[in-house]
C-alpha positions as CSV (number, residue, x, y, z in Angstrom):
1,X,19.7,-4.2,-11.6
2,X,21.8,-1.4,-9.8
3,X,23.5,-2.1,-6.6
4,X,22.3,-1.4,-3.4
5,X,23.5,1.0,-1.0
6,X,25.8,-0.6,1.7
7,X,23.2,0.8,4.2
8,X,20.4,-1.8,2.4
9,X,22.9,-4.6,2.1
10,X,23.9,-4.5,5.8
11,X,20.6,-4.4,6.9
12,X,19.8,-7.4,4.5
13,X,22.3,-9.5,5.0
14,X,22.1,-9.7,8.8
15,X,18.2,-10.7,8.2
16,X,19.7,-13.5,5.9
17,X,22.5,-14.3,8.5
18,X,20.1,-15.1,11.1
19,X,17.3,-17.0,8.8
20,X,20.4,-19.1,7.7
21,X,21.4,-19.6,11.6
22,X,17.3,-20.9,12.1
23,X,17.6,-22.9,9.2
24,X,20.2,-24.8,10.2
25,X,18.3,-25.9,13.3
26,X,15.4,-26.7,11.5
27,X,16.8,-28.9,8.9
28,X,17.7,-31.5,11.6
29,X,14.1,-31.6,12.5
30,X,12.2,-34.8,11.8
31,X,8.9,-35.3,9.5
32,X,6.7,-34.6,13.4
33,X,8.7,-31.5,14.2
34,X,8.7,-30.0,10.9
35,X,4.8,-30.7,11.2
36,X,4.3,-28.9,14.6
37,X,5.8,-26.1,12.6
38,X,3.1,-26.0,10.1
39,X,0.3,-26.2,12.8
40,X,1.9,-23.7,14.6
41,X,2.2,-21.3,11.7
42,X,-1.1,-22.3,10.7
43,X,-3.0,-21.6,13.8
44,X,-1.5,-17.9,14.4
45,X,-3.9,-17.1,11.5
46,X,-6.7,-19.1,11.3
47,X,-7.4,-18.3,15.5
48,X,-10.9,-16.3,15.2
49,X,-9.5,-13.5,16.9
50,X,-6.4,-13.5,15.2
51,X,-7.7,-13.8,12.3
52,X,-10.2,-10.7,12.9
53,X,-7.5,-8.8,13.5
54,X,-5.5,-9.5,10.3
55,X,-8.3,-8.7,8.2
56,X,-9.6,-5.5,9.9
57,X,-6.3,-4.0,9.7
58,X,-5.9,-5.1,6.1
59,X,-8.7,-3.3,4.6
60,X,-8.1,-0.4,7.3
61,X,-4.7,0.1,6.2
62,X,-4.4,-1.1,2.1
63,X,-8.3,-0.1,1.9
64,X,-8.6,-2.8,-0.5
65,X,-11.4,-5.2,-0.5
66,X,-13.9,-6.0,2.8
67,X,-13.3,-7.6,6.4
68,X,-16.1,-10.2,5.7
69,X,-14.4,-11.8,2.7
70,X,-11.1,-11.3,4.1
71,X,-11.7,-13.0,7.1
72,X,-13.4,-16.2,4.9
73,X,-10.1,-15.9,2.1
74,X,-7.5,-16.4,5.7
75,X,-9.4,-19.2,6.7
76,X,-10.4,-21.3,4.2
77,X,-7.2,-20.9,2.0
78,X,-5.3,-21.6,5.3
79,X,-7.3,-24.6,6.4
80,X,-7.2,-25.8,3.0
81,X,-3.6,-25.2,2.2
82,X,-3.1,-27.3,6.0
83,X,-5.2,-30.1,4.7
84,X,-3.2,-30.2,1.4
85,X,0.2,-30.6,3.4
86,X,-1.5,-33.2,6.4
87,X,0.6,-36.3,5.9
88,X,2.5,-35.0,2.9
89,X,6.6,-36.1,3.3
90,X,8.6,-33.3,2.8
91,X,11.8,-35.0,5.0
92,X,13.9,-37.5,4.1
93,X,12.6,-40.6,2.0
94,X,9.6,-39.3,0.0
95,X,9.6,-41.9,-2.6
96,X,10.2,-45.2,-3.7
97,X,10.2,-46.7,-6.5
98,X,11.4,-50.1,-7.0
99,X,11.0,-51.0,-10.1
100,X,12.8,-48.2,-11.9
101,X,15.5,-48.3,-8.5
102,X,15.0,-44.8,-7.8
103,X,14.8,-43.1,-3.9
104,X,14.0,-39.6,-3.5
105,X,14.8,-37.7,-0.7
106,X,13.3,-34.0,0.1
107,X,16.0,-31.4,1.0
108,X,15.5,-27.8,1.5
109,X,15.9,-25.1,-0.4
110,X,17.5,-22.6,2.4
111,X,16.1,-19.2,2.9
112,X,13.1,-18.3,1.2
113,X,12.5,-14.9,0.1
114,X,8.6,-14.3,-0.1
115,X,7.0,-11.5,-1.9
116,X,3.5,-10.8,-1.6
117,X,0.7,-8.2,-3.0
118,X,-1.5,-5.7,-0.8
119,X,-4.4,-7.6,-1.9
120,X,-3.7,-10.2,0.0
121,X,-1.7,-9.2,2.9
122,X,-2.4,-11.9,5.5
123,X,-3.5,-15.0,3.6
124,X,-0.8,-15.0,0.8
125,X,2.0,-14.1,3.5
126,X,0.7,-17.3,5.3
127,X,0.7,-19.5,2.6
128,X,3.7,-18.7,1.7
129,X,5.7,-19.0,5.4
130,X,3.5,-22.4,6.0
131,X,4.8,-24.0,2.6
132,X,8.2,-22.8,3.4
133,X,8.2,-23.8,6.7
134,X,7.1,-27.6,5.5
135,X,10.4,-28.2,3.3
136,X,12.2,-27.0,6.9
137,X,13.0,-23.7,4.9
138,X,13.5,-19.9,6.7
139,X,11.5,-17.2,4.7
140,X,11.7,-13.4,5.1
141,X,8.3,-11.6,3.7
142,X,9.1,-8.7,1.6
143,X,5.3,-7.5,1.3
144,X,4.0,-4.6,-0.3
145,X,4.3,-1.5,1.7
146,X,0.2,-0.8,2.1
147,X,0.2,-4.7,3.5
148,X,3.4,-4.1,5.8
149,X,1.4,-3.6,9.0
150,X,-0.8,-6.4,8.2
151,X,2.1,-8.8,7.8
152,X,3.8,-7.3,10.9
153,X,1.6,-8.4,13.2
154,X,0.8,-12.0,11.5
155,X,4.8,-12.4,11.7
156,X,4.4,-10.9,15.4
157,X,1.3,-14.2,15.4
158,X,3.6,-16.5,14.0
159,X,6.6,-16.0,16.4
160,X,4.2,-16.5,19.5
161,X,2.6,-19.5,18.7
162,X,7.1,-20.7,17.6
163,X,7.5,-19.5,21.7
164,X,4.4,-22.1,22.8
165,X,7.1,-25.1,20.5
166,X,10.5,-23.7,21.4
167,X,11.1,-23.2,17.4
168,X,13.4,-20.4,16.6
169,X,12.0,-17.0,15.8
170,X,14.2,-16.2,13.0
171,X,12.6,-18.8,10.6
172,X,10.4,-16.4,9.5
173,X,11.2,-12.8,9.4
174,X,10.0,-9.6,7.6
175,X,11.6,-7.2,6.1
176,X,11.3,-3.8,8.0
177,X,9.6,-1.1,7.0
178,X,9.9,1.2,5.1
179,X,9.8,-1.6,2.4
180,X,11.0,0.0,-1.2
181,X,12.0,-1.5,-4.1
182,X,16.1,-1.3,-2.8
183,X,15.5,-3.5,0.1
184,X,13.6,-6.1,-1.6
185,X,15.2,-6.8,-4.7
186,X,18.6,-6.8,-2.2
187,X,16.8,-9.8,-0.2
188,X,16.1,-11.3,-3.8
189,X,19.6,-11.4,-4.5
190,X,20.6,-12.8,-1.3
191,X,18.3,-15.2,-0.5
192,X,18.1,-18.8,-2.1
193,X,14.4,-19.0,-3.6
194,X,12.3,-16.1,-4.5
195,X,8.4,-17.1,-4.7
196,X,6.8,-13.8,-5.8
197,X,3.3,-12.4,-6.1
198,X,2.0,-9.5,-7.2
199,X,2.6,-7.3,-9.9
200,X,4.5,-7.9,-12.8
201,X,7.2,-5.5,-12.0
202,X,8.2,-7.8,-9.1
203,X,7.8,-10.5,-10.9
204,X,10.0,-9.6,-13.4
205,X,12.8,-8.2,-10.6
206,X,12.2,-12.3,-9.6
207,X,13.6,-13.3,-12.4
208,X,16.3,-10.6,-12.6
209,X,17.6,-11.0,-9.6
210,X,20.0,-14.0,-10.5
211,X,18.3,-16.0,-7.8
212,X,16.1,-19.0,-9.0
213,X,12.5,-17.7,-8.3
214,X,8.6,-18.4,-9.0
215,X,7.1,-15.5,-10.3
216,X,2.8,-15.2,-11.4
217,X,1.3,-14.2,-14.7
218,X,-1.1,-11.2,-15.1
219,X,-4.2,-12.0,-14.4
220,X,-7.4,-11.1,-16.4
221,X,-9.9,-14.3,-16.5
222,X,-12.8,-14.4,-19.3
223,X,-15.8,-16.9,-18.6
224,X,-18.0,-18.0,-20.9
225,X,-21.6,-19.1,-20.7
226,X,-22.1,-21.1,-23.7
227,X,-26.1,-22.0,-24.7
228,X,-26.4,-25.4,-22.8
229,X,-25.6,-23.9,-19.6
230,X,-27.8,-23.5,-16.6
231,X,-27.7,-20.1,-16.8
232,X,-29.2,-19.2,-13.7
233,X,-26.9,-21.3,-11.4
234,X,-24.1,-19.9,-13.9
235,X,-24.9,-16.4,-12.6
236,X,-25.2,-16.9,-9.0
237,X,-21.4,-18.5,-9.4
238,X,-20.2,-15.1,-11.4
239,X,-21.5,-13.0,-9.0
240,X,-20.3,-15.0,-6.0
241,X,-16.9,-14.8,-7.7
242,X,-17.1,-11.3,-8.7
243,X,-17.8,-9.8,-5.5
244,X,-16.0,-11.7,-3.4
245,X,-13.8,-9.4,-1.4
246,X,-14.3,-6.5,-4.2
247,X,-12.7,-8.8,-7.1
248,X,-9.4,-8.3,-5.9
249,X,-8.0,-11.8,-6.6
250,X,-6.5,-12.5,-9.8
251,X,-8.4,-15.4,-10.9
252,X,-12.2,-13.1,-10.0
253,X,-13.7,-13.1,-14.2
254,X,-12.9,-9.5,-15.8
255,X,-14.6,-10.8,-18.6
256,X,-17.8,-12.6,-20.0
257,X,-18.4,-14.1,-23.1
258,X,-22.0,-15.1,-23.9
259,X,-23.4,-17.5,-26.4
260,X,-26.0,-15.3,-28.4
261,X,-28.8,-18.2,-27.8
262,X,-28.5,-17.3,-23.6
263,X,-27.4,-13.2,-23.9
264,X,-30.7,-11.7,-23.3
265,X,-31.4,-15.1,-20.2
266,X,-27.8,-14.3,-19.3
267,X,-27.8,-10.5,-18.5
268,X,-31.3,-10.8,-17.1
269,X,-29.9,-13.4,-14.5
270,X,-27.0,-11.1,-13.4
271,X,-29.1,-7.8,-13.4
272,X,-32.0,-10.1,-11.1
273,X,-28.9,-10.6,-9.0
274,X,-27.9,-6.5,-8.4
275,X,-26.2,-6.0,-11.5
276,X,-26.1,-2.8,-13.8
277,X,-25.7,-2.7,-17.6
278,X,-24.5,0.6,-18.1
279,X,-25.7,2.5,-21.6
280,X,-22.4,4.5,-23.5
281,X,-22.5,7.4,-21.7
282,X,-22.0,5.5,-18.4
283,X,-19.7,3.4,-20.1
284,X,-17.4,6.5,-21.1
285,X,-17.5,8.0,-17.5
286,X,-16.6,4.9,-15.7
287,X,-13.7,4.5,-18.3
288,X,-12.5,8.1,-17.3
289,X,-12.4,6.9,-13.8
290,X,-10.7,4.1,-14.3
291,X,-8.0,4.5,-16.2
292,X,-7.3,7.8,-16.0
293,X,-3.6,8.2,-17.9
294,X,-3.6,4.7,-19.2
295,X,-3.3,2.8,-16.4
296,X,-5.5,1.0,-13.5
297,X,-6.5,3.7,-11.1
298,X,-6.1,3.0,-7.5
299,X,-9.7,4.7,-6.8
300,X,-11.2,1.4,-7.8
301,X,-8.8,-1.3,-7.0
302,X,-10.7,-3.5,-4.2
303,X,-14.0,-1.1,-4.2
304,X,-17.4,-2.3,-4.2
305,X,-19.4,-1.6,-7.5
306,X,-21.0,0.9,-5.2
307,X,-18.2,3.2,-4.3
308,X,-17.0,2.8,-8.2
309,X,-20.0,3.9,-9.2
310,X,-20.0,7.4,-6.7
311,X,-16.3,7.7,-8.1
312,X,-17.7,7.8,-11.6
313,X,-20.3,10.1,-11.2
314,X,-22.6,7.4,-11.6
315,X,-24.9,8.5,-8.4
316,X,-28.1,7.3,-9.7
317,X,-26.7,3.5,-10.0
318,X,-24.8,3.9,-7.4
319,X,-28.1,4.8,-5.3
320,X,-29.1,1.5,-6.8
321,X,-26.3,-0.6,-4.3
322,X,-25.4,-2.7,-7.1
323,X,-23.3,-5.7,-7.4
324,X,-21.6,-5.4,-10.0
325,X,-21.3,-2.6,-13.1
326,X,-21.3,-4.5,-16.8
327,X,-20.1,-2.9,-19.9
328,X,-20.9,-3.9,-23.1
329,X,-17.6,-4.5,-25.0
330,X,-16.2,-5.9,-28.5
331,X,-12.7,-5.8,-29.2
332,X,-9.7,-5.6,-27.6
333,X,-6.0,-3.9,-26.4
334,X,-4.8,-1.2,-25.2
335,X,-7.4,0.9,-27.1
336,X,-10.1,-1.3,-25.2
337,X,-9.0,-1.0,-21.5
338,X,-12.4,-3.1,-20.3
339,X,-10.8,-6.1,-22.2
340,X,-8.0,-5.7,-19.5
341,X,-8.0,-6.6,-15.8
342,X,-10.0,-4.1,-13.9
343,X,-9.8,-5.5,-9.9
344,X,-13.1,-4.4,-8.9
345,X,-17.1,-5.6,-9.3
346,X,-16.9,-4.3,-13.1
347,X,-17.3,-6.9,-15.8
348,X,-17.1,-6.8,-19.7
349,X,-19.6,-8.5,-21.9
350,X,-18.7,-10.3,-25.3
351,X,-21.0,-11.7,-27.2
352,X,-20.5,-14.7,-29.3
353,X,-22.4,-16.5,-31.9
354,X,-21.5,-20.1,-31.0
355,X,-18.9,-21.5,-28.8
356,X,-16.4,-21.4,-31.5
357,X,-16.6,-18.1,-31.9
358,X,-16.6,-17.7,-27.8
359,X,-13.4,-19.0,-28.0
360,X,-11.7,-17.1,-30.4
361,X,-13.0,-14.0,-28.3
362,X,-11.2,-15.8,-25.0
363,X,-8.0,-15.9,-27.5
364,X,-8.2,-12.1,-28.4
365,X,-8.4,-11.0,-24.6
366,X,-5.7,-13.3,-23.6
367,X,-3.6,-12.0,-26.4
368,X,-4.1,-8.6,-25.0
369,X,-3.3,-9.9,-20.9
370,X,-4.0,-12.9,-19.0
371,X,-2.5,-15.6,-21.1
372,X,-1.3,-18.4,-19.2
373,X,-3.5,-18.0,-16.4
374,X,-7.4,-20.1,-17.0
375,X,-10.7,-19.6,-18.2
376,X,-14.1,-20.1,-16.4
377,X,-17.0,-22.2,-18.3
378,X,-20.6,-22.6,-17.6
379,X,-21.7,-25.4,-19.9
380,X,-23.5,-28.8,-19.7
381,X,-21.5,-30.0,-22.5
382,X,-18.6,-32.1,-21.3
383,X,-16.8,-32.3,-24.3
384,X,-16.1,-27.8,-24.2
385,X,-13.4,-28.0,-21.2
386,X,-11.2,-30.2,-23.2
387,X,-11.9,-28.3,-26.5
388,X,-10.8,-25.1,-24.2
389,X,-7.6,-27.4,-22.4
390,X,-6.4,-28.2,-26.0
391,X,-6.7,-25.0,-27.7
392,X,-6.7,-21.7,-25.6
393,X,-3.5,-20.8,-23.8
394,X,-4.6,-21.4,-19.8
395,X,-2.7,-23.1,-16.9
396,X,-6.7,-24.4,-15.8
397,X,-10.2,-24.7,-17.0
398,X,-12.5,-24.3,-14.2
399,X,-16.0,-25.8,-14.8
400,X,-18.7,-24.5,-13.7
401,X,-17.1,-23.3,-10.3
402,X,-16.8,-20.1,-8.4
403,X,-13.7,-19.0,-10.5
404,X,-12.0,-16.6,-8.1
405,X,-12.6,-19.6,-5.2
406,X,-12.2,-22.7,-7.5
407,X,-9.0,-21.4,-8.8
408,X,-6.7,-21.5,-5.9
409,X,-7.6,-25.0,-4.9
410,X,-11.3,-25.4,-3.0
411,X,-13.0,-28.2,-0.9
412,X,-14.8,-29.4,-4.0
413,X,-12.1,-29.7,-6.4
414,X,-8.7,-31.0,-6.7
415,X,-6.8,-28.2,-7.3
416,X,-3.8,-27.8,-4.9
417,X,-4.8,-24.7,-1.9
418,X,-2.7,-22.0,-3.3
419,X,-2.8,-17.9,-3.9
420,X,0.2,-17.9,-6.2
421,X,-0.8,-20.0,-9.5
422,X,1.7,-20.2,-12.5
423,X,1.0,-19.2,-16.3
424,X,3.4,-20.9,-18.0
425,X,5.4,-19.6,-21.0
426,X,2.4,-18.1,-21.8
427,X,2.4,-16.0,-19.0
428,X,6.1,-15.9,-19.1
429,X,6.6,-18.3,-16.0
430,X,8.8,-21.1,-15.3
431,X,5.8,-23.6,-13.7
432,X,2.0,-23.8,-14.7
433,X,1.0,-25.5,-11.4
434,X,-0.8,-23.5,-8.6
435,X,2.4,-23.3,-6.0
436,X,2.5,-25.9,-3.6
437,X,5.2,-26.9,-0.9
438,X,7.0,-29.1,-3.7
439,X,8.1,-25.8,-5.0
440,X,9.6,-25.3,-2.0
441,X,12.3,-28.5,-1.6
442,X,14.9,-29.5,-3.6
443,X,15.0,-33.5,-4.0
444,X,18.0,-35.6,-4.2
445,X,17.4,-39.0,-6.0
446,X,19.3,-41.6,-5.6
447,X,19.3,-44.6,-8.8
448,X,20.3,-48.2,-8.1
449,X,20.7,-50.7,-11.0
450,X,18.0,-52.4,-12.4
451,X,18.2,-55.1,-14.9
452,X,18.8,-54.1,-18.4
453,X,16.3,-53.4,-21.1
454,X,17.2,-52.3,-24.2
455,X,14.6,-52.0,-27.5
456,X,15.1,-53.5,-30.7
457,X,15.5,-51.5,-33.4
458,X,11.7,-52.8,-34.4
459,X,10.3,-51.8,-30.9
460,X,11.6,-48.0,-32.1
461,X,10.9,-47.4,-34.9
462,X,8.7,-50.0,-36.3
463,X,5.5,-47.4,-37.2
464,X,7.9,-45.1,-38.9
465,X,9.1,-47.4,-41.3
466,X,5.8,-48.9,-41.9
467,X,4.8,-45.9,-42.7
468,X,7.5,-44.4,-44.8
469,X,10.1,-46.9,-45.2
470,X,13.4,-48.1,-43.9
471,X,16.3,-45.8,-46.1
């Protein structure tokens, strides 16, 4: 990684000089304080006005995704994430445990460096700083220069509602614009954790960067609907995933694999609910659109199916206002760009002819991108998540949920609130959990003698040498 300038390494280090300063005074605080912290930090984005704000200005200024959604993703990841961390120990003694004379004690990590997408530019900024701010960390938000203004002003949020507690300012901090790629792998460097999220580039910088960091896997989910599966409640959760906030979350299905014994029920269940099977022409021009050199274009990232379509050329769909755009697709790679992940309302079919098959077409995709990440399935057979748990390569399978929502934690499963979920070596992370505020401490255990308990040589190895002898 080249050096920065000694411009960009001033102008770092006194950012890091006075979230180390805040820091200081935070880690004396006690399990209350730290909590008034949280609730503070909490509230500056989930306050309805507030929160209006936040997400007007971040689809007026990344023009990615809608204000509706926007406004729903702040609050409910937020309140979540805040229900997650209610009466959670994060200072001091965390755990006891007697019997094996073990103590562990939570200790921060220092100064957080936080870097976070334009997709998402108020709620994963605020998940970050909240989880930071419970392990009594400082964090400086490097975000993505189309989400800069956005995160400005929920920083700007944040340090009011620190005034109302007399908490110092400088434990959370942004980096000022104009945020390039010199600035924020400096603050990588310096800093003491990196949590990143966002594109893969960054991600790899994370890991670069000779600081410990969290980084995210590609996303590019595949759902499959296999032939015991309601299939009309299995469509209203696809398209409630799909569209949400114009698909730009990671974990929204870019493609669907259908059992041939549903297909026909299956795309008849979508197309009741506004979506469009596009014939091989359409197919071709949306392609054109969309990846114009090779790569994602940002003419679709976070559109509605509607304003993709227009983009296309598609007007006579588009006149249709429809929900989503499906293409018919059956293999896979770079040659294939629909197997990929596509950030908008438009969704690749697979068909499959059982759920064997299904899953060797959930492999193929995630060989080409998304390994690591999870897989969506609609079935009534309980029996198929495990089958999927023990053979494809996914972090999570998500039954029968609202992917995009059920993903990142949700009211009605146990997934930990989060916007930043590992992949696993598979996705060529360090942690396959969805990012909590344990990420965020360090823990010092302290081990008292127990009494002694040492096997026998039988207790050992006893079933290896009935089985194959003792020589």
């Amino acid at each position: 990684m080249a050096t920065a300038s000694p411009e960009v390494q001033a102008l770092v280090g006194a950012l890091v000089t006075r979230a180390r300063a805040a820091q200081r005074v935070a880690e004396a605080y006690d399990q209350a304080r730290v909590d008034e912290l949280v609730a503070a930090a909490g509230w500056a984005i989930i306050e309805p006005a507030r929160n209006r704000e936040l997400a007007e200005l971040a689809v007026s200024d990344t023009g990615i995704g809608n204000v509706e959604d926007k406004l729903r993703k702040n609050h409910r990841k937020t309140l979540g994430l805040l229900r997650d961390l209610q009466g959670a120990l994060s200072v001091g003694v965390i755990a006891q445990d007697p019997a094996r004379g073990l103590t562990e004690i939570a200790r921060p990590v220092g100064v957080v460096c936080a870097v976070t997408p334009s997709t998402n530019p108020g709620a994963t900024p605020a998940n970050k700083i909240i989880n930071a701010l419970k392990g009594r960390n400082a964090v400086i938000v490097a975000p993505s220069p189309k989400g800069w203004s956005t995160c400005e002003r929920l920083v700007a949020f944040v340090h009011v509602q620190f005034d109302r507690i007399g908490a110092p300012r400088d434990l959370v901090q942004l980096l000022p614009a104009p945020v390039g790629k010199a600035s924020t792998l400096e603050l990588m460097r310096q800093c003491d954790l990196v949590v990143a999220t966002g594109s893969q580039a960054n991600v790899q910088a994370a890991y670069a960067s000779g600081t410990p960091a969290f980084g995210v896997g590609a996303g590019n989910v595949a759902g499959i609907i296999d032939e015991t599966a309601d299939v009309e409640l299995a469509a209203d959760r696809i398209l409630r995933s799909k569209t949400f906030d114009n698909a730009t979350s990671c974990s929204s299905e870019n493609s669907l694999v259908l059992v041939d014994a549903i297909r026909q029920a299956a795309i008849a269940a979508l197309s009741a609910r506004g979506a469009v099977l596009l014939d091989a022409g359409q197919k071709a021009q949306l392609q054109a659109l969309m990846w114009p050199g090779g790569k994602l274009s940002a003419a679709v990232i976070g559109q509605s199916a509607t304003v993709v379509a227009q983009r296309a050329g598609l007007d006579a769909i588009a006149a249709q206002s429809p929900s989503m755009l499906l293409v018919e697709e059956d293999a896979f790679g770079e040659g294939h760009p629909f197997s990929g992940e596509k950030l908008c309302p438009v969704l690749a079919l697979y068909g499959a002819r059982d759920f064997a098959a299904a899953m060797q077409v959930v492999e193929s995709v995630y060989a080409y991108q998304g390994a690591g990440h999870s897989v969506g399935l609609h079935s009534a057979d309980a029996g198929r998540a495990l089958q999927l748990g023990l053979h494809l390569p996914v972090s999570r399978v998500i039954v029968d949920q609202a992917h995009c929502i059920a993903t990142g934690g949700s009211f009605d499963n146990g997934l930990p609130f989060s916007l930043s979920m590992g992949c696993g070596t598979w996705g060529k992370n360090n942690f396959s959990d969805n990012m909590n505020y344990r990420h965020y401490l360090n823990i010092t255990r302290i081990s008292r003698p127990i009494p002694e308990r040492v096997p026998s040589e039988r207790e050992i190895f006893g079933t290896y040498f009935d089985k194959f002898g003792k020589s």
